[in-house]
LUMBA-145774 format. One record per residue (C-alpha): residue in one letter; x, y, z. Coordinates in steps of 0.5 Angstrom, whole numbers, plus 2048, in hexadecimal, padded with zeros to 3 digits. Last residue first. Layout:
aXYZ
...
END
This chain:
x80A8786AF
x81087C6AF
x8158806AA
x8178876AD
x81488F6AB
x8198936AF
x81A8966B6
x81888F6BB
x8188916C1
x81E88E6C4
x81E88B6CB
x82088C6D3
x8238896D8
x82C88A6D7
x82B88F6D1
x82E88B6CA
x82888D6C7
x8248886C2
x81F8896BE
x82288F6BC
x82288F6B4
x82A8906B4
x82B88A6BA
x8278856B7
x82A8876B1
x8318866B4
x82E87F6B7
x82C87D6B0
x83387E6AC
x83787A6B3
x8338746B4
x8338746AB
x83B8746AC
x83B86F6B1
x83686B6AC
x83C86C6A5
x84186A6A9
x83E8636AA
x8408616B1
x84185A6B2
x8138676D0
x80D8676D1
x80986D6CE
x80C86E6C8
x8088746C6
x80C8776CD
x8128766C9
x81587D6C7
x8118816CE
x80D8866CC
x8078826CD
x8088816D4
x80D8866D7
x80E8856DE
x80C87D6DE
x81087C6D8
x81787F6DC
x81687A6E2
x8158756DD
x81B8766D9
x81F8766E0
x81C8706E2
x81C86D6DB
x82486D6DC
x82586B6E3
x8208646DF
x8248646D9
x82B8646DC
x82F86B6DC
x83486D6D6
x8378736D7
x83587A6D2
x83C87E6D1
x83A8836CD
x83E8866C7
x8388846C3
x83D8806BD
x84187D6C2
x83B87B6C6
x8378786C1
x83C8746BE
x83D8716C5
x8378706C5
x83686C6BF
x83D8686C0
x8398656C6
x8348636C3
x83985F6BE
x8378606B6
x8328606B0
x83185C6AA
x82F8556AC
x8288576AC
x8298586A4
x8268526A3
x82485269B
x81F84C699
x81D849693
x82584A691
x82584D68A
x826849684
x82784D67D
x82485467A
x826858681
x82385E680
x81D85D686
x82185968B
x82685F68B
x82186468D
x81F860693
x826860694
x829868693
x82386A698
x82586669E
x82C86869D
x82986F69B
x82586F6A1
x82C86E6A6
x82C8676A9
x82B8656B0
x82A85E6B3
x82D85F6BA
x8328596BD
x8328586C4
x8398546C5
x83B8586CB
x8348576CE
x83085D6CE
x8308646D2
x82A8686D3
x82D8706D1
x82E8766D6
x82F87E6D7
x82787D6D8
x8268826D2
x82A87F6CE
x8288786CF
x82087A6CD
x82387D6C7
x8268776C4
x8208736C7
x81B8776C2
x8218766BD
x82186F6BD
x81986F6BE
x8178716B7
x8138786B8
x81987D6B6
x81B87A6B0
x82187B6AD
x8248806A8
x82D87F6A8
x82D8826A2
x83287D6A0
x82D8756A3
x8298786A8
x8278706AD
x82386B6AC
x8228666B0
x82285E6AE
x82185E6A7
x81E8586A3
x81D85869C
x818853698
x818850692
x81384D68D
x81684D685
x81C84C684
x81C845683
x82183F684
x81E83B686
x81783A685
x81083E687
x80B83C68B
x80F839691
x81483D693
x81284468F
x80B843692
x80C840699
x811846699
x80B84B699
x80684869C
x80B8476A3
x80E84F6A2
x8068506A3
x80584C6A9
x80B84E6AC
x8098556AB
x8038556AD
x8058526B4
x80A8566B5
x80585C6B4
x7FF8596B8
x8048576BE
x8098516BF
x80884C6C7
x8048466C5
x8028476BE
x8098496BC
x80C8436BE
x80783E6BD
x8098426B6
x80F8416B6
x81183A6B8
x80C8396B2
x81083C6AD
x8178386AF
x81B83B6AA
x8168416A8
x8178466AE
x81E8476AD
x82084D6B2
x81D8536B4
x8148536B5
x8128596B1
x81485B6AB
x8148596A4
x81485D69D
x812859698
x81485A691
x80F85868B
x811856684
x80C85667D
x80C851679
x808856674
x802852672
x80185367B
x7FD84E67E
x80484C683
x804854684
x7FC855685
x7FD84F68A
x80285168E
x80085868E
x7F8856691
x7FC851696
x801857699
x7FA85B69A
x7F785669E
x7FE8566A3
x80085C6A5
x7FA8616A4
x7F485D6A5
x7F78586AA
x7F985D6AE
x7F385F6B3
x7F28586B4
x7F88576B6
x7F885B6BC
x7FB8626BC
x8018646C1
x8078646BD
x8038686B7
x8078686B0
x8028686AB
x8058656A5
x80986769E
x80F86569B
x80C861695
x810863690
x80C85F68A
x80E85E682
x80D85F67A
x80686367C
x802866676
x80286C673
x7FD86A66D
x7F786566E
x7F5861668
x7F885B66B
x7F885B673
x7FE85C678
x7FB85B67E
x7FE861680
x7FB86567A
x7F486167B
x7F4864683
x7F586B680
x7EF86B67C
x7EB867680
x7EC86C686
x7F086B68B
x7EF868694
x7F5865694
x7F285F690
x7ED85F696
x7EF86469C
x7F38656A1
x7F986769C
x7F686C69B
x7F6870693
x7F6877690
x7FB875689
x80187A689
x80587A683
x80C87C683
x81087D67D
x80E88467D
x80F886683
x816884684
x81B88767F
x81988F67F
x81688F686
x81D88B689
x81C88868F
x821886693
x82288969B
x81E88469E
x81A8886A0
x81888B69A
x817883697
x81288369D
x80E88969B
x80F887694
x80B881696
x806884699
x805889694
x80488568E
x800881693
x7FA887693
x7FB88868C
x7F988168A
x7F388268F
x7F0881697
x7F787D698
x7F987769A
x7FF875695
x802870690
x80787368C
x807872686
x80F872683
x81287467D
x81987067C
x82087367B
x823872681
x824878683
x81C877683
x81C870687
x82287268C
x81E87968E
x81887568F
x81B86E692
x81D875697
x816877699
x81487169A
x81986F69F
x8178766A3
x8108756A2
x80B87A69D
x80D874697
x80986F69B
x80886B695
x80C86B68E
x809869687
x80F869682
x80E86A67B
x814869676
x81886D671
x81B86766F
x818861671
x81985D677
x81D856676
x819850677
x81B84967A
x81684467E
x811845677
x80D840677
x80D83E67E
x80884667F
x805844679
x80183E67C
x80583767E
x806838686
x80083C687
x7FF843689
x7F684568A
x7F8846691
x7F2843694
x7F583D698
x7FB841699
x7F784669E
x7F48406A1
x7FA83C6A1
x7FF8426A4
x7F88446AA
x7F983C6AC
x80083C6AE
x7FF8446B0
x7F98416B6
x7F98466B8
x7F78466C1
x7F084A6C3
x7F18506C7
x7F384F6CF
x7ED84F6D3
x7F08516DA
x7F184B6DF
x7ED84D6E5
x7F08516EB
x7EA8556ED
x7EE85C6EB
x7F08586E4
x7E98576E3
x7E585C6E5
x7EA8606E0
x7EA85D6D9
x7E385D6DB
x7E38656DA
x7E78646D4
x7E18606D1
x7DC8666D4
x7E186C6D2
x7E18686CB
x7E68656C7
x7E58616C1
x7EB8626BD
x7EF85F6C3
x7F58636C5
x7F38636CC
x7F785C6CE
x7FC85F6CA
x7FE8656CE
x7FE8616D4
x7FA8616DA
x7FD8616E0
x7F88646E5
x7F986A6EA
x7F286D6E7
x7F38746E7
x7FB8736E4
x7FA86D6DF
x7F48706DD
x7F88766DB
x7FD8726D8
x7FA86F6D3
x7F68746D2
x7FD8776D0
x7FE8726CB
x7F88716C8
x7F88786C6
x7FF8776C3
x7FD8716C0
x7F68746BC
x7EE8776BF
x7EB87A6BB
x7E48796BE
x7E48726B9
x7EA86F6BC
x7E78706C4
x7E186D6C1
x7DB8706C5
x7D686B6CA
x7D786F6CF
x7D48756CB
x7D987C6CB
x7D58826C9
x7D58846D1
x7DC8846D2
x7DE88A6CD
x7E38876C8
x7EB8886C9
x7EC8806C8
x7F187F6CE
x7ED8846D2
x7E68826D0
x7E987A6D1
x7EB87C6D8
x7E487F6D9
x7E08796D6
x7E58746DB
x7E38786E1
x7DB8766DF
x7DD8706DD
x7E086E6E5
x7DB8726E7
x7D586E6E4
x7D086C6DF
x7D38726DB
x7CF8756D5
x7CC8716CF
x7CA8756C9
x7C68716C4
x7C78716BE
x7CD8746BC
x7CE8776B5
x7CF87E6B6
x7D587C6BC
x7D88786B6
x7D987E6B2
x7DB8826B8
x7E187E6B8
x7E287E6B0
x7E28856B0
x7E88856B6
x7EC87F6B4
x7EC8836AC
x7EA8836A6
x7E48816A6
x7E187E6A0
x7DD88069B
x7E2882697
x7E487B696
x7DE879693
x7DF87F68D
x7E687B68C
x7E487568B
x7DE876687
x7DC870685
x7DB86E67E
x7D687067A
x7DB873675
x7D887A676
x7D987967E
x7D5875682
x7D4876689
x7CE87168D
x7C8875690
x7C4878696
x7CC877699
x7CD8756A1
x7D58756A3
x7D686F6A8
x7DC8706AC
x7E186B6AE
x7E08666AA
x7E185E6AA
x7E685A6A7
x7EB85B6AC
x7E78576B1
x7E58516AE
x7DF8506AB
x7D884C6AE
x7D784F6B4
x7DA8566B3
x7D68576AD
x7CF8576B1
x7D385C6B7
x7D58626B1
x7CE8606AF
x7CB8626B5
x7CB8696B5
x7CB86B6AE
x7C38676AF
x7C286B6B4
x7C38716B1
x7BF8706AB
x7BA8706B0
x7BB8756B4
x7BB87A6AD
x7C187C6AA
END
């Protein structure tokens, strides 16, 4: 690449940001002589992913390539910044530009964690993990974030959502009308021996609506990033072997894997795949319904930085299901913010404008799309367009959790410390097994009459106080319970000593169903088996076995 062509790469990263919306510019620009076609002269797919790096550190030297101009600090106070982002990064200081992206360098939460904490220490400033989770952050922009709050001046806060506005844009352009085919067919019943598109079939939900389908009876593709159809196999085997279901002879061939990113347009698929999902005449193997289970799950990252995955991409599957020949259904499995987000949509929204993150923003935004279609687009009763809201989820028989959600982080925090933050008496826990989660996504799906628009399964659950006493009985231990400020001093005190050792370091700033007491009881027992946690007084588990996590 001659400096000319670098100077051109290196400016239209900028040009795009001036009229386009964050999340629809890339983060790397990969120069070709030519465009690559297959026989077919379509594009190679395939081809242009190989291209791609695969991993945070290729891509990081990646974008140092194509930097124009190196800019070293102007001060001491960038120059201390540089070091601190050396470490955090594990890249030699003298290669880091003060105008480099934390993000493009290889930077992710955890590390944005530690910097986080890191900067806090050497600056003795209150920053927040947010305040520094912006797409565009510099050591010059984080610098500023730094002058201002040492000369007392309010801090920049990012740009407020308007999530009303964002539901009316993006239902503006959903291709869903009210008397198109979607109306037309409010009622279906899936095909024998029927198609079913999964995504985040890798995760821990996922991997169970994965078992559930395929004992079920129906082929399943999975929707994975992945550099190959090959390479996706072996994620979802992976996940499936933790999991402890996978059955080589039964499973792999009724599986098929389609390469894909949630991040990207239409999923980021190839015309052929993308034909099949929209149920296309002429086209074999086509989709006969959606388990859309997939997002990025990031506490710290923006909206911006989520909008792609979480929201864009449910529109892509709302709109090629409404379109579909085959009156295809889709399942939306919700997250984020608890509670009934839709009575009073509005109140909501200014709520999460005011005080959510990018992820509870997302997920409002995208559970709002969807519901809006199945209540207004489509008449009563249908079974067409609904969505599946958990609260926690927690190991259902096999007692298989997930180290990296933050029950679990806090379980094994509150073991260390011989304590646990007390809630009111009342304080109910949303918690319900995998497999109940699991069991009602897949339920929507069969179902050949009326469904509810929206299953709420935040009501499933128990006491906060009936959870730790399950986890004392279960432990043989006697964790007692403290305030939450007495325990974040203790938590704190452990954090400082052990830093990214530590469960919650990525968190930064910190009636009884019988079935639920039993999965607590399942899923403790396995953290005990795998080691994530030890019950010696201060001390943690190292994980001896593979686990599922993010």
């Amino acid at each position: 690449m001659d400096e000319a062509m670098r100077q051109r790469f290196a400016g239209l990263g900028d040009k795009l940001r001036s009229s386009l919306p964050p999340y629809m510019v890339p983060s790397l620009f990969i120069p070709l002589r030519a465009m690559l076609f297959n026989t077919s002269m379509k594009m190679d797919r395939q081809a242009l992913r190989l291209l791609c790096p695969e991993s945070a550190v290729e891509a990081s030297q990646f974008v140092l390539g194509q930097r124009v101009a190196f800019e070293a600090p102007a001060d001491e106070l960038e120059a201390g910044l540089r070091q601190l982002w050396a470490q955090v990064l594990r890249i030699a200081n003298k290669e880091i530009s003060v105008l480099d992206n934390f993000y493009d360098l290889g930077g992710d939460s955890i590390r944005i964690v530690t910097l986080n904490k890191l900067v806090r220490k050497a600056h003795n400033v209150t920053l927040t993990v947010r305040q520094m989770s912006s797409r565009t952050i510099t050591i010059r922009s984080l610098a500023e974030l730094i002058r201002a709050e040492c000369e007392g001046a309010p801090v920049r806060a990012a740009p407020a959502v308007d999530l009303m506005a964002e539901v009316a844009a993006v239902m503006g352009a959903l291709p869903v009308d009210s008397d198109g085919p979607l109306a037309a067919n409010p009622v279906t019943e899936l095909p024998d021996g029927a198609t079913i598109l999964l995504t985040g079939a890798t995760g821990y939900l996922g991997t169970e609506i994965l078992k559930q389908l395929l004992r079920s009876g129906r082929k399943v593709i999975a929707l994975v990033r992945a550099t190959s159809p090959a390479h996706g196999l072996e994620r979802i085997k992976r996940s499936a072997q933790i999991a402890g279901w996978w059955d080589e002879d039964a499973d792999a061939t009724r599986v098929e894997v389609w390469p894909g990113d949630l991040a990207h347009a239409r999923l980021g698929l190839d015309e052929t795949s993308w034909a099949r999902l929209c149920g296309n005449a002429g086209v074999s193997g086509a989709v006969d319904a959606v388990v859309h289970n997939g997002a990025v799950v990031n506490w710290n990252a923006d909206f911006s930085m989520l909008r792609a995955a979480n929201v864009q991409s449910t529109a892509d599957l709302l709109g090629a299901v409404a379109a579909s020949p085959r009156s295809a259904k889709l399942v939306y499995i919700s997250g984020g913010l608890t509670g009934d987000t839709q009575t009073d949509r509005a109140a909501t929204a200014a709520q999460m404008a005011a005080g959510g993150n990018g992820y509870a923003q997302t997920k409002f935004l995208a559970e709002s799309i969807v519901h809006e279609v199945a209540v207004s687009r489509l008449p009563e009763p249908h079974n067409r367009i609904s969505t599946v809201k958990p609260g926690m989820i927690i190991g259902g028989a096999g007692g298989v959790c997930n180290i990296d959600d933050y029950i679990w982080r806090v379980v094994a925090a509150s073991v260390s410390v011989r304590a646990f933050p007390e809630e009111p008496a009342d304080h109910w826990m949303p918690i319900a097994s995998v497999e109940t989660v699991a069991g009602a996504a897949v339920s929507q799906l069969a179902a050949s009459g009326a469904v509810k628009s929206f299953v709420d399964l935040q009501s499933v659950g128990l006491p906060a106080k009936a959870f730790w006493e399950i986890l004392n009985e279960e432990l043989g231990i006697a964790c007692r319970p403290v305030s939450w400020s007495s325990w974040m001093e203790l938590v704190s005190e452990q954090m400082i000593d052990l830093n990214e050792a530590h469960p919650l370091w990525p968190h930064g700033e910190i009636a009884v169903n019988d079935r639920e007491v039993a999965a607590v009881q399942w899923s403790l027992q396995y953290l005990l088996k795998i080691g994530f946690i030890t019950l010696v007084p201060g001390e943690f588990g190292t994980v001896s076995a593979d686990a599922m996590a993010r």
